[in-house]
C-alpha positions in Angstrom: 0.0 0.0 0.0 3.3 2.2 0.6 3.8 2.1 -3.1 1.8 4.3 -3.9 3.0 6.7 -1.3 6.1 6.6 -2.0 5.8 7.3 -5.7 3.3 10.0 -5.8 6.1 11.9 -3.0 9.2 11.3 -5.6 7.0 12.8 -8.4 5.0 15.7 -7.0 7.7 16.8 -3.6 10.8 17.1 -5.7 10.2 20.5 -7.7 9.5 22.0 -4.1 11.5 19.7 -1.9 14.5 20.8 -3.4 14.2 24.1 -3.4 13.1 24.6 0.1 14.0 21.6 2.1 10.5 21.2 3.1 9.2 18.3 4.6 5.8 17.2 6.1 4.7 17.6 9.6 1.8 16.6 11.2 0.6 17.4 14.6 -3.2 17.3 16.3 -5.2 20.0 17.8 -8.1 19.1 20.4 -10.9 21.4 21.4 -14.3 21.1 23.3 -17.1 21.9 21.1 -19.3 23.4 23.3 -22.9 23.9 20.9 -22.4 20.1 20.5 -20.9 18.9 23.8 -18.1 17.1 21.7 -14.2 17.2 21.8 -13.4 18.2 18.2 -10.4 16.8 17.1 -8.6 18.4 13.9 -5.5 16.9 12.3 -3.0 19.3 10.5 -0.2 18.7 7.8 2.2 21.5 7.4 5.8 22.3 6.1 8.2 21.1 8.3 12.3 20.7 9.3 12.2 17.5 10.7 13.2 14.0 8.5 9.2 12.5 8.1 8.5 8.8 9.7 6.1 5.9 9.0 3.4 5.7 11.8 0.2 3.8 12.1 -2.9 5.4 12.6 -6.4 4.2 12.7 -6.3 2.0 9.2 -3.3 4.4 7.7 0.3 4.6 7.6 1.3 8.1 7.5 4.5 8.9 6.4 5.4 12.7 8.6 7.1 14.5 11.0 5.2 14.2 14.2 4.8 17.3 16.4 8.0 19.0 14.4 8.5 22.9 14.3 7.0 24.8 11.3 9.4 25.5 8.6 9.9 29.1 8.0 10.1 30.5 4.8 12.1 34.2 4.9 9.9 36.9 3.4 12.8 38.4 1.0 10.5 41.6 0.0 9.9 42.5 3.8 13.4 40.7 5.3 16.2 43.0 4.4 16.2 46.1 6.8 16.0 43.1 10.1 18.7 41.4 8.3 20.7 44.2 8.5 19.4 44.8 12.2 20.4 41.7 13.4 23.6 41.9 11.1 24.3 45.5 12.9 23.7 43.9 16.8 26.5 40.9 16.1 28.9 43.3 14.9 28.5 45.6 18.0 28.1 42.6 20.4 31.7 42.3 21.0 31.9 46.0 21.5 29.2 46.4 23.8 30.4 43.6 25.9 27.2 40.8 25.3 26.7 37.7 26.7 25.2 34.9 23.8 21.8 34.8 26.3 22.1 38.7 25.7 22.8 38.4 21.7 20.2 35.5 21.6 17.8 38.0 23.3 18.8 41.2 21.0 18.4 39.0 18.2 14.9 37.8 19.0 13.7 41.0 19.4 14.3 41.8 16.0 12.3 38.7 13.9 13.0 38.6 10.4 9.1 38.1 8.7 8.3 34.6 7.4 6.1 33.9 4.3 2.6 32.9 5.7 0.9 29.9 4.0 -2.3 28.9 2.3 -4.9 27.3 4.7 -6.8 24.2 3.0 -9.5 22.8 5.3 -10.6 19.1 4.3 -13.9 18.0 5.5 -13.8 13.6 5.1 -16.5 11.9 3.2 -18.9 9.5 5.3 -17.1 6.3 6.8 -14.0 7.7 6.6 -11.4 9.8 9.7 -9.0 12.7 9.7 -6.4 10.5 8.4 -8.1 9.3 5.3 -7.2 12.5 3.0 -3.7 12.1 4.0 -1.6 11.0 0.6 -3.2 14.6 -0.6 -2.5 16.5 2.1 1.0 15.8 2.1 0.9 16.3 -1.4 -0.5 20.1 -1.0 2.4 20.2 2.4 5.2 20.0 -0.4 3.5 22.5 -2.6 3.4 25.2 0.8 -0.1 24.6 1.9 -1.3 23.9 5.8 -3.8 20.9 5.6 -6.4 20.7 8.6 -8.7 18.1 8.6 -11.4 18.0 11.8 -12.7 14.4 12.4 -16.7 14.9 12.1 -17.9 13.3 15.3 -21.2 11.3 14.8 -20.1 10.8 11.0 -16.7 8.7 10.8 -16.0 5.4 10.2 -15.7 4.3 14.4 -19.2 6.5 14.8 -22.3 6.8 12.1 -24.7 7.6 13.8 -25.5 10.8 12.1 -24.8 9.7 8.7 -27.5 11.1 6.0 -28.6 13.9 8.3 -29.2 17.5 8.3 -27.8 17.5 11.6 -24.4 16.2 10.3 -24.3 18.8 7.8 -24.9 21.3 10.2 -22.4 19.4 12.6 -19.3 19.3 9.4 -20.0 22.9 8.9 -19.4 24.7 12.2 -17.0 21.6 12.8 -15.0 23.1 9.4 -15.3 26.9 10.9 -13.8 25.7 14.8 -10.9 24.3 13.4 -10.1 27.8 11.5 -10.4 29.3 14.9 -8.6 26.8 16.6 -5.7 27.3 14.0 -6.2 30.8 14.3 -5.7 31.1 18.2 -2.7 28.7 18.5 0.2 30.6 19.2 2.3 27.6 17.4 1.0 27.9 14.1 -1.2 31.0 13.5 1.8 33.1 12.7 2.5 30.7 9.7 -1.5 31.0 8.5 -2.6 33.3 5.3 -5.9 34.4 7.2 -6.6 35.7 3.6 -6.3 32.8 2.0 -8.4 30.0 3.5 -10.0 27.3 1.2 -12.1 24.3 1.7 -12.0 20.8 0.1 -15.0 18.5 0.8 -15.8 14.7 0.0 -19.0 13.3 -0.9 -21.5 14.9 1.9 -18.5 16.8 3.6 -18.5 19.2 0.1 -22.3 20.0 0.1 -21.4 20.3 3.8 -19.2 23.4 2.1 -22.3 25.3 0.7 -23.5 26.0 3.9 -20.1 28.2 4.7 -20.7 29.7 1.1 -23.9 30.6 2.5 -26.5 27.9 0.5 -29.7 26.6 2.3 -30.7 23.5 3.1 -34.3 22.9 1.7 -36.7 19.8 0.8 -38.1 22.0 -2.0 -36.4 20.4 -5.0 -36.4 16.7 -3.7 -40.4 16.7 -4.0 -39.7 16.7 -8.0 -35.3 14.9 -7.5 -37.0 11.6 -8.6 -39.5 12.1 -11.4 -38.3 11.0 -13.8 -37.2 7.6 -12.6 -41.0 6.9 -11.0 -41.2 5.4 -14.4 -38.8 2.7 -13.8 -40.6 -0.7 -13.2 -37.2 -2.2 -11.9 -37.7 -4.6 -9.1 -36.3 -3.0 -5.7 -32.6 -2.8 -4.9 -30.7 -4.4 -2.0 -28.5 -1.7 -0.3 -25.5 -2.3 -1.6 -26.0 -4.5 -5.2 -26.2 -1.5 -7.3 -25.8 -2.1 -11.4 -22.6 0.2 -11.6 -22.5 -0.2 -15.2 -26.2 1.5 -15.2 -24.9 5.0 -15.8 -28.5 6.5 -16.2 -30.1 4.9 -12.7 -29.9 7.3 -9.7 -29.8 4.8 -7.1 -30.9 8.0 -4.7 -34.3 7.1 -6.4 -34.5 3.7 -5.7 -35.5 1.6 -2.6 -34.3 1.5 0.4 -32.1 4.9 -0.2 -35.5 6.6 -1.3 -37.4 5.7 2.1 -34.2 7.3 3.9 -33.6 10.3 1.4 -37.7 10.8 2.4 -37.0 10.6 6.2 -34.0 12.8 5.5 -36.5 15.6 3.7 -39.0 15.3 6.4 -37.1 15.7 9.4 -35.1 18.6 7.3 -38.9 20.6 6.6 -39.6 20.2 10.6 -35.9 21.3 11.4 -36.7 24.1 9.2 -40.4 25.1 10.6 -39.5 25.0 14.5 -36.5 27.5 13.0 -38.7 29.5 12.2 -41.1 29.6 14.8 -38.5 30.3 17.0 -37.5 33.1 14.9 -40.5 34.4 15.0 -40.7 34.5 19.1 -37.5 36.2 19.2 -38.5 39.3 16.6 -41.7 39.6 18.7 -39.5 39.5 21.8 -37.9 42.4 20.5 -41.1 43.9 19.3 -42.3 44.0 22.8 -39.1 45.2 24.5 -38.7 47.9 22.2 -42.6 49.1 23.3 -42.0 48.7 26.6 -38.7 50.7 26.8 -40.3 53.5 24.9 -43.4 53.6 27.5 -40.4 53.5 30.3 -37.6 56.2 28.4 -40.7 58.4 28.2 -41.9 57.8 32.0 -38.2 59.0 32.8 -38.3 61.7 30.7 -41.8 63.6 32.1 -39.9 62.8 35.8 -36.7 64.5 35.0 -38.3 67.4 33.6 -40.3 67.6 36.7 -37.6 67.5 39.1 -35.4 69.8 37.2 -38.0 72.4 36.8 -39.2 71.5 40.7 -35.0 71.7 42.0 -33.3 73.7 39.1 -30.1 74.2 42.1 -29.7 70.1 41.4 -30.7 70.3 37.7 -27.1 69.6 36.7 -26.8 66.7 38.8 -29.7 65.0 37.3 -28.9 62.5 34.9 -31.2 62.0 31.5 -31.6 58.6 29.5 -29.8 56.4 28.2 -28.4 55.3 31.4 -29.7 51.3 32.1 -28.8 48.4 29.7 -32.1 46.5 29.7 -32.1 42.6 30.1 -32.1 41.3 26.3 -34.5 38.4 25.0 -32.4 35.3 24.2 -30.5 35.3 21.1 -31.8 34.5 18.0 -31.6 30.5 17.8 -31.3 30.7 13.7 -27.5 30.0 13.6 -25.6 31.3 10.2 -23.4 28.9 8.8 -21.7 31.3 6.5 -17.9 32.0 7.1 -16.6 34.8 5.3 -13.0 33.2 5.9 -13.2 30.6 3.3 -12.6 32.1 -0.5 -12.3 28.8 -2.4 -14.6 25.6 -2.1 -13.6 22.3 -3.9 -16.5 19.6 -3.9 -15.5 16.1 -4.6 -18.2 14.0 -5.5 -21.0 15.7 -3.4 -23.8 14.3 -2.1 -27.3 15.5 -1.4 -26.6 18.7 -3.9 -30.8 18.3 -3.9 -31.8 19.4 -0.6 -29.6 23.0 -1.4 -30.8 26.4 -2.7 -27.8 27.0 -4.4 -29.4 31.1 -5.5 -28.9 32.1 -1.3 -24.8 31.8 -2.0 -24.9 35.7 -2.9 -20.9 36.5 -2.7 -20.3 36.7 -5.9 -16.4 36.9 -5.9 -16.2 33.1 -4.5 -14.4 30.7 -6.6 -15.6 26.8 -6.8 -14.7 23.5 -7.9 -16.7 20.8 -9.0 -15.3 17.1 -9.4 -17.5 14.0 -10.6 -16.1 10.8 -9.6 -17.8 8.5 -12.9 -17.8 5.2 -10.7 -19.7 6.8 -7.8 -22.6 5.3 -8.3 -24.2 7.1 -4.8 -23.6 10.1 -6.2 -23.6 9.8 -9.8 -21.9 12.9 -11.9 -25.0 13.8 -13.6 -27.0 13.6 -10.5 -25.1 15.7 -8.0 -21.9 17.2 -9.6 -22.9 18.5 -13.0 -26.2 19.8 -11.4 -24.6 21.5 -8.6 -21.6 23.0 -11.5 -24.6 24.1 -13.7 -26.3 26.1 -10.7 -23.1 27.9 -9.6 -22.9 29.0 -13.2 -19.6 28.9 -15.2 -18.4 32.4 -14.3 -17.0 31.1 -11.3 -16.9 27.5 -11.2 -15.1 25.2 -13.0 -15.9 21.4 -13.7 -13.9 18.4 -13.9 -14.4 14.5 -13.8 -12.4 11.6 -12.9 -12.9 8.6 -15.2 -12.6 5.1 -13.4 -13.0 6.8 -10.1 -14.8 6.4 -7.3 -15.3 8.1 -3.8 -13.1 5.8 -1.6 -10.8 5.6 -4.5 -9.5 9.4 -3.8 -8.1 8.2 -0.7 -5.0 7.3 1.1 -4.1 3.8 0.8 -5.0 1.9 4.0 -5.0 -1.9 5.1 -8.5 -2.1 6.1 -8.4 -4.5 9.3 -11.7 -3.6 10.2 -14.1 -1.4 9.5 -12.7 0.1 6.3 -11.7 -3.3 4.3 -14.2 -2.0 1.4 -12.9 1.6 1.2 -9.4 0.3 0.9 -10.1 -2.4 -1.9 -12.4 -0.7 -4.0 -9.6 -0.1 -6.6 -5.8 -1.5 -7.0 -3.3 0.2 -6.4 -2.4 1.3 -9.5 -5.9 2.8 -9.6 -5.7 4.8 -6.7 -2.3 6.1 -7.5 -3.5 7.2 -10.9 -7.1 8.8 -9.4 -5.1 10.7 -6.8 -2.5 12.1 -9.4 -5.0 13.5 -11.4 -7.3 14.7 -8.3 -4.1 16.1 -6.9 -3.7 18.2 -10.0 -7.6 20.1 -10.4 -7.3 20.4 -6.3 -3.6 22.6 -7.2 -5.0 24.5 -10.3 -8.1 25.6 -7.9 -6.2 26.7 -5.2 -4.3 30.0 -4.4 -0.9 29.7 -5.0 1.5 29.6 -2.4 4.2 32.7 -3.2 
């Protein structure tokens, strides 16, 4: 399973490898996510100085630099008047008699800027973990990205509880937008982040997951017609998981039992969406009535002040008018917004449920997006979720690509499958996944920002 590793790193990490002397680190940051009462745990890839290792993790070997420092790339544009600061301080250190803790110190003072780097957030596909993305992510390390990937709690290969609900959507989302403030806040890596160039990179239901940073809606509207026209199928029935893949015109989202559960899916989503909006509603007329009621007490105040200024004027100067109380607010709005301004660049990989999204509520127009079809996903079918999402975004800014011979599971890391995963890793050879993952690797690179 190395192979493939190990040849994809000759071919992609010399050109930057060399030049640099990057490697790939890899280190994991923990939070509690308090809206969900989970930990949230998000594993990073980033340039590094330390010689990379083979370690085991979950169903992966991952070749990195555990826990090593950050590389630091000098800023040559911004460097040259601290080089010759720190250039003047050695000379005089003799002179004025230093110590090398006092040099050290002197020196310190006067940091040369680094180059910051690209921030690429992946959000996992269904069934698969933080480490599943991890042949790519070291990939985009060599290139001079940082690669965080949060582990969706309640949708992951040890934990599906959630899977094919709103609620993990929701969950991926905010998950996706903690681990940007997590990176953010960390005093060991958010020097080495380009806050202005964050992107994300989702898989299967992690990249619809994407459309609710870019600001889409989730709505049943469009599912009540999704399936039309294959009502007219007289096919018998499918069992979960015998699927005709060769059948490049069935949507298998139409079919029994994925129908029943797509149903439940849009059902619970339309009462999600109605008690949203009846508590909406409370909270506006909350703030109706508070605004009434503050201007029957503001103008209460006002008729006593004028009273006792015109009944003491000796104390009229003393006597302070409104505003001077903060009035107890109504709870807060329990709509929560998805959208995070922070992310500039989305990249869907074979998305899933593209049906149950108002794609006309993403208004930013300057956002940038990537479609990829996988044509052996035969959950997600191209011309079922991919091409319909491309053709809503509209060509003037997204772009479209497809992946023959590929599907979902085959865009990931090679793994050895002892348990849970054994058919995610041997849905293709080897060969397969190297070639799917070169060419993946290569639309992910051309989407991106580059790294200067």
């Amino acid at each position: 399973m190395r192979f493939i590793y190990y040849v994809l790193f000759l071919f992609f990490y010399l050109p930057f490898s060399a030049a640099a002397e990057t490697h790939v680190g890899y280190r994991s940051f923990s939070t509690w996510n308090s809206r969900e009462n989970v930990r949230l745990d998000v594993g990073v890839w980033y340039p590094a100085v330390s010689q990379e290792r083979d370690y085991v993790m979950d169903e992966y070997h991952v070749f990195a630099a555990k826990n090593s420092s950050i590389l630091k790339v000098t800023d040559e544009e911004k460097a040259a008047p601290f080089l010759a600061k720190q250039e003047e301080i050695r000379r005089n250190a003799k002179k004025n008699n230093l110590s090398k803790e006092e040099l050290r110190e002197r020196l310190k003072a006067v940091p040369v800027p680094h180059k910051k780097y690209p921030l690429l957030v992946i959000s996992h596909a269904s069934g698969s973990t933080r480490f599943s993305n991890h042949t790519l992510a070291a990939l985009l390390v060599k290139q001079g990205y940082i690669v965080a990937v949060p582990n969706h709690s309640q949708d992951n290969s040890h934990d599906m509880r959630n899977f094919y609900s709103a609620k993990s959507l929701y969950q991926r989302a905010r998950q996706c937008s903690l681990a940007v403030d997590l990176l953010l806040t960390d005093k060991t890596v958010s020097s080495f982040i380009d806050s202005g160039k964050i992107s994300f990179l989702g898989f299967g239901s992690g990249g619809t997951a994407g459309l609710l940073l870019a600001g889409g809606e989730l709505t049943a509207d469009k599912w009540i017609t999704f399936c039309d026209d294959a009502e007219s199928s007289t096919e018998e029935p499918h069992d979960l998981w015998i699927f005709d893949v060769q059948n490049d015109n069935e949507n298998v989202l139409c079919k029994e039992p994925l129908k029943t559960q797509l149903q439940n899916f849009a059902l619970g989503l339309q009462k999600t969406i109605e008690t949203s909006q009846l508590e909406n509603l409370f909270f506006y007329n909350a703030l109706d009535s508070k605004a009434a009621l503050l201007e029957k007490v503001h103008t209460a105040f006002m008729n006593q002040i004028r009273w006792s200024k015109r009944s003491n004027p000796g104390l009229a100067s003393y006597i302070y008018e409104p505003p001077f109380l903060t009035p107890f607010l109504p709870p807060l709005p329990t709509r929560y917004t998805y959208i995070d301004t922070r992310f500039k660049n989305f990249n869907f990989v074979s998305p899933g449920l593209t049906m149950f999204f108002d794609i006309s509520a993403v208004k930013n127009r300057e956002l940038s997006f990537c479609v990829v079809g996988l044509e052996k996903d035969y959950f997600n079918k191209p011309q079922f979720q991919a091409q319909k999402l491309f053709e809503e975004l509209g060509e003037e800014r997204a772009k479209y690509y497809s992946i023959s011979g590929a599907d979902l599971w085959s865009t990931q890391a090679p793994c050895f499958g002892s348990n849970v995963l054994v058919e995610i890793c041997k849905s293709v050879s080897e060969e397969q996944r190297e070639q799917v993952l070169e060419e993946l690797f290569k639309i992910v690179r051309q989407s991106l920002p580059v790294f200067e």
